[in-house]
N, C-alpha and C positions, 0 to 999 in steps of 0.2 A: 375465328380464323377466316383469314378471305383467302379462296384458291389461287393459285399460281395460276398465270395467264401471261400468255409471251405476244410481242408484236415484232414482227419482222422489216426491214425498209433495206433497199438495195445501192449500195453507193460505189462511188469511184468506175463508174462504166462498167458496173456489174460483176466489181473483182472481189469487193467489201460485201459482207452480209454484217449486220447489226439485229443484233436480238434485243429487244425491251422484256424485263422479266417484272410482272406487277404482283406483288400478291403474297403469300408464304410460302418461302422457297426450303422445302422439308430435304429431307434424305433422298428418301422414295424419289419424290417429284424430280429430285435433282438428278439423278439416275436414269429417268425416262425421257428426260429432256435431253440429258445427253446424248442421247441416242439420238434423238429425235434433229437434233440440232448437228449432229453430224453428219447422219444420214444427210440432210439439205445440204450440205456446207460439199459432201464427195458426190451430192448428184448434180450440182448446179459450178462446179469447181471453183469455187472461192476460191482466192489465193490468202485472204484475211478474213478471221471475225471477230467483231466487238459485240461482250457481253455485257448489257449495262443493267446494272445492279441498282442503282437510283432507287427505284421503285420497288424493290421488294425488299423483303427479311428474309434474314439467313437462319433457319432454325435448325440446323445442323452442326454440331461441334466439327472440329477443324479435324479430330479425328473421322470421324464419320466422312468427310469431305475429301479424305484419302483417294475411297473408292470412287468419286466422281470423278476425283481427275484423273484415276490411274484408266475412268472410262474412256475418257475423251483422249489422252494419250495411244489408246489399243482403235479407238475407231475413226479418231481424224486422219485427213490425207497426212502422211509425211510433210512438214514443214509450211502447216500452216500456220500463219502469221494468226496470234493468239493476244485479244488484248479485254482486261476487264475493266470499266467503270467503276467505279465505287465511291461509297459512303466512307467517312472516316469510321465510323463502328464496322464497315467491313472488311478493314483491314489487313488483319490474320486470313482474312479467308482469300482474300485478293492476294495478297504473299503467297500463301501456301499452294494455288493452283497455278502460277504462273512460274515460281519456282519448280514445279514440277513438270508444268511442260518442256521449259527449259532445259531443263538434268535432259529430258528427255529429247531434247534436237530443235524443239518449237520454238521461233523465236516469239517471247511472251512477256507483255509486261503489261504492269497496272499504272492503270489513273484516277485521280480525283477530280483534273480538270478535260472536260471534254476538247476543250482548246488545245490544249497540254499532247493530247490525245490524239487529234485531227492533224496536228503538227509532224509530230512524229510519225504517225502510215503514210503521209505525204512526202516524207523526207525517205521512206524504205525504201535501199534498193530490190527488194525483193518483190515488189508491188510492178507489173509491167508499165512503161511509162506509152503515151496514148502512138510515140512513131510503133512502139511493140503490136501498137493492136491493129493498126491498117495491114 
């Protein structure tokens, strides 16, 4: 087992946070990450984040996965713009936390292609455009 390890990088003039998650991505770990990664996301106010999954394994059933996202739903700001990377093996799990943000008010969707990806938060109107920030 290699530990979970996250890297952070800050984009779109500091509206985008992106998490890199490398390593074994457990139950537990995914639980304290959550926290972890919202607590940043409501101290620094993001208006989006992107979880990329690339690098890690998901060793949590989709059951189990519940409780993740019903975390991140109770501790993210309202209406944070919610987007996951992914592997095609993590699929179900990219489904099932973005539909759940979603039910929930989040606007949230999953990608395979980072392109795919970058396209679409550039195209949100919920993202402030740069006359918002002067």
């Amino acid at each position: 087992m290699q530990p979970l390890s996250m890297a952070l990088e800050v984009m779109e003039d500091g509206h985008v946070a992106r998490v890199r998650l490398y390593g074994d991505n457990g139950f537990d770990v995914s639980l304290e990450n959550a926290d972890a990664i919202s607590a940043f996301v409501s101290a620094r106010q993001f208006r989006a984040l992107i979880i990329d999954w690339n690098d890690c394994e998901m060793l949590q059933d989709v059951q189990q996965f519940r409780g993740v996202a019903d975390h991140f739903i109770a501790t993210l700001p309202p209406a944070t713009i919610f987007i996951v990377l992914h592997r095609p093996a993590q699929l179900s799990h990219a489904m099932f936390l973005t539909q759940a943000l979603h039910r929930a008010g989040f606007p949230a969707r999953a990608f395979q292609s980072e392109i795919e990806c970058l396209a679409w938060l550039a195209s949100n109107k919920l993202l402030p455009t740069p006359e918002d920030t002067n």
